[in-house]
C-alpha positions as CSV (number, residue, x, y, z in Angstrom):
1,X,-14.2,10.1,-5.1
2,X,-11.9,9.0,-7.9
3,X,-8.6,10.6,-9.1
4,X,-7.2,10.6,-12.4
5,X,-4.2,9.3,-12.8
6,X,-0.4,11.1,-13.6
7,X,1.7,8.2,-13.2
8,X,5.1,7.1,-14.7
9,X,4.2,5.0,-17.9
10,X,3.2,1.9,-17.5
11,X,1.4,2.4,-14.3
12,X,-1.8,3.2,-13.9
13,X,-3.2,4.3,-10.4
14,X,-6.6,5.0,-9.3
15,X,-7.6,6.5,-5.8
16,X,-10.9,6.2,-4.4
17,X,-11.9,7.8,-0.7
18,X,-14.8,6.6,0.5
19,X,-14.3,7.8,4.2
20,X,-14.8,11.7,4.4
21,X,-12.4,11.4,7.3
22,X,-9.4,11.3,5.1
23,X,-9.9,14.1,3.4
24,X,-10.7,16.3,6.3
25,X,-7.5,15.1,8.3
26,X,-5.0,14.6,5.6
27,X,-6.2,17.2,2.7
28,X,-3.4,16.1,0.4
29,X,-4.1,12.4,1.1
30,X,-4.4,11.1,-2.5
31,X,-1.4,12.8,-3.7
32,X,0.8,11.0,-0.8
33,X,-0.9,7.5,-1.8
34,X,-0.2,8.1,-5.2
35,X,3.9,9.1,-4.3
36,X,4.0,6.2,-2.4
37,X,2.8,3.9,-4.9
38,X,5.3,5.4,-7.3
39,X,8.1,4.9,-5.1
40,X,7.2,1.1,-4.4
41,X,6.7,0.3,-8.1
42,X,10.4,1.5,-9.4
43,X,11.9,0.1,-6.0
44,X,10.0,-3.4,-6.3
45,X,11.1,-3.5,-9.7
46,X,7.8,-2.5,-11.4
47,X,9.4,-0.2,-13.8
48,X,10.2,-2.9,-16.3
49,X,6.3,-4.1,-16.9
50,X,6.4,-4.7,-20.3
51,X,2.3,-4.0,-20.4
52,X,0.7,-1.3,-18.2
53,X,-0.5,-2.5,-15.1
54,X,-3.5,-1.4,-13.2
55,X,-3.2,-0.8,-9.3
56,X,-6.4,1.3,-6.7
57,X,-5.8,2.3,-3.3
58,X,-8.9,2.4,-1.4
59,X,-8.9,5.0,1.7
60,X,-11.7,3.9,3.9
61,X,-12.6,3.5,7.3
62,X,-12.2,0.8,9.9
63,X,-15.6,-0.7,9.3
64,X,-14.9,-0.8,6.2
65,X,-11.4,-2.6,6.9
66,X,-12.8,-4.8,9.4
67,X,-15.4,-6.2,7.2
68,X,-12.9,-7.5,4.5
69,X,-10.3,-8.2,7.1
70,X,-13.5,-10.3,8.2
71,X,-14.4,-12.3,5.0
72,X,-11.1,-12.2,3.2
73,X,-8.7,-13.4,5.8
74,X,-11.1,-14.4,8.9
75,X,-9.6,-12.0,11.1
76,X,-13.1,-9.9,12.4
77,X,-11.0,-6.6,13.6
78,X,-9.8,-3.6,11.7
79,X,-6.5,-3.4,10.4
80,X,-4.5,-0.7,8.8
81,X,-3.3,-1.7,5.5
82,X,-4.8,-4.7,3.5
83,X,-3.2,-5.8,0.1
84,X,-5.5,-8.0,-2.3
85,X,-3.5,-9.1,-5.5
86,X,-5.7,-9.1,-8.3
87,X,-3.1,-12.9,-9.4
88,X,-2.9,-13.7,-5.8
89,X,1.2,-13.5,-6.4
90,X,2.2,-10.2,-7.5
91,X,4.3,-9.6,-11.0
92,X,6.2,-12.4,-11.1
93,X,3.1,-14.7,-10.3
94,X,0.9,-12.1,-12.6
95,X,-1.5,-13.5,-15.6
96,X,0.7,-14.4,-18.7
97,X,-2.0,-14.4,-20.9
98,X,-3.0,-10.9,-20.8
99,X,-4.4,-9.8,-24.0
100,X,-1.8,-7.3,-26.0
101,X,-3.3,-3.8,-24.9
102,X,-4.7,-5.1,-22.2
103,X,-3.3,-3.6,-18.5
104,X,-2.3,-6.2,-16.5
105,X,-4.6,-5.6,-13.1
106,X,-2.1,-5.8,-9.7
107,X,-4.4,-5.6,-7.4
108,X,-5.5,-3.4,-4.8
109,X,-4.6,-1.5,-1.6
110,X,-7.0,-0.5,0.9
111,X,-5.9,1.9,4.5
112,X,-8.2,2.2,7.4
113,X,-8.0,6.2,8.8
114,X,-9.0,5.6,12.1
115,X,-6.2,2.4,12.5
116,X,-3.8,4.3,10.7
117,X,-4.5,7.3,12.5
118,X,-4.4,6.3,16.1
119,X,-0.7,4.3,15.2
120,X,0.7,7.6,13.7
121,X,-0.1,8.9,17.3
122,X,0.9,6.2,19.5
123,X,4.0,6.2,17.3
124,X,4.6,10.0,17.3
125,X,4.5,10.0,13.3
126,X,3.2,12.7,11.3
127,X,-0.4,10.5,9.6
128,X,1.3,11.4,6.0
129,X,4.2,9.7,7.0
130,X,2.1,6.9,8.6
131,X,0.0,6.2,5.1
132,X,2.6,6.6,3.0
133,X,4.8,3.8,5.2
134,X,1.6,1.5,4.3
135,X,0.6,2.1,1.5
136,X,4.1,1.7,0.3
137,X,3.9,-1.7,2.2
138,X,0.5,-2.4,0.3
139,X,2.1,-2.2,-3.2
140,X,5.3,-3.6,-2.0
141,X,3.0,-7.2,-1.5
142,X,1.2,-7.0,-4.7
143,X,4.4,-7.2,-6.1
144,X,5.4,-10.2,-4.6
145,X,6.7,-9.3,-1.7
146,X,6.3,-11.0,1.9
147,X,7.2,-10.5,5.5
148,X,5.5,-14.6,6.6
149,X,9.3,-16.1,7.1
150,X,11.8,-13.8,8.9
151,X,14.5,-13.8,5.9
152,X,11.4,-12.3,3.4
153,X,10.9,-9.6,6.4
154,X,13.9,-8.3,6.6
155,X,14.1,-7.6,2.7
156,X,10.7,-6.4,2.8
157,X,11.6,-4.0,5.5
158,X,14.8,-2.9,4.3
159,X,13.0,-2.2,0.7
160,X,10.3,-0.2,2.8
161,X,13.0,2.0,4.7
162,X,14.8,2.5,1.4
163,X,11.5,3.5,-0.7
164,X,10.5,6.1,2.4
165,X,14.1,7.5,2.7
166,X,13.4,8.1,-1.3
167,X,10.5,10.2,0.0
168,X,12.2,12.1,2.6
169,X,10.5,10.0,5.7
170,X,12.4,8.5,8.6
171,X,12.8,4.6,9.2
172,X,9.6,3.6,10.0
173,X,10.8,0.7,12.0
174,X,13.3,2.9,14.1
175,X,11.4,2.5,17.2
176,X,10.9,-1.1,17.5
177,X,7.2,-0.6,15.7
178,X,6.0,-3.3,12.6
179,X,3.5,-2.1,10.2
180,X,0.7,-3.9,12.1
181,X,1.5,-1.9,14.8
182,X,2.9,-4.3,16.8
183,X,6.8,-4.6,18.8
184,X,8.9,-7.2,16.8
């Protein structure tokens, strides 16, 4: 199921659930995603697109995760958050020869429930919390950002605690956890 967007201008954000999971366990699920994306956009410095620019979160399952976790990045296992820029580099890396009217596509953003579920309980974080820390992470790479060399992480996580204090939810990173789950 597809939502319509109510984003700032300049940003366009569709939804899509294809794992009924979500909805049962997280009602307001879209709504969060589309906050979080928000957040990340005026944070990563989105807000000055000069043409409208395109983004989808995909909330699926960990099948689903695992197969394009599989083919994408040959990594056969389900992971919780996978960002695909549509440029393969994020805004400043985005196509410059976008048609005038034309959105400029960012990419997309795609949570698994039962990954992100089962870290929001090992972790002791409320699952809205959980997928709004990744999907805020998602949108934070197809802007450009990276987390590969340890000076990029720390301004990547600093942005992500900044964005989620924005939203009213506590450092994600507090107790020792990174976004794959793992201890740093």
């Amino acid at each position: 199921m597809m939502t319509p967007n109510s984003a700032p201008e300049g940003l366009d954000i569709a939804v899509a659930t294809n794992s009924p999971q979500w909805d049962t366990a997280l009602p307001d699920v879209q709504a969060l995603a589309r906050t979080a994306v928000e957040a990340a956009w005026a944070a990563g410095q989105g807000v000055g697109a000069v043409q409208t620019t395109e983004v989808s979160i995909v909330l699926a399952d960990d099948a689903f995760v695992q197969n394009l976790n599989r083919d994408f990045r040959g990594q056969d296992k389900p992971t919780n958050v996978l960002a695909f820029p549509a440029s393969g580099g994020g805004m400043d890396e985005g196509p410059t020869a976008q048609p005038p009217g034309m959105p400029v596509l960012l990419g997309d953003i795609v949570v698994a429930f039962e990954t992100a579920m089962a870290e929001a309980a090992d972790q002791g974080k409320a699952l809205g919390d959980h997928v709004c820390h990744l999907v805020v992470h998602g949108m934070l790479h197809l802007l450009g950002f990276d987390h590969q060399v340890a000076a990029d992480a720390d301004v990547m996580e600093a942005l992500e605690i900044d964005v989620l204090a924005g939203l009213h939810i506590a450092n994600p990173y507090e107790g020792g956890v990174a976004v794959d789950g793992s201890t740093p």
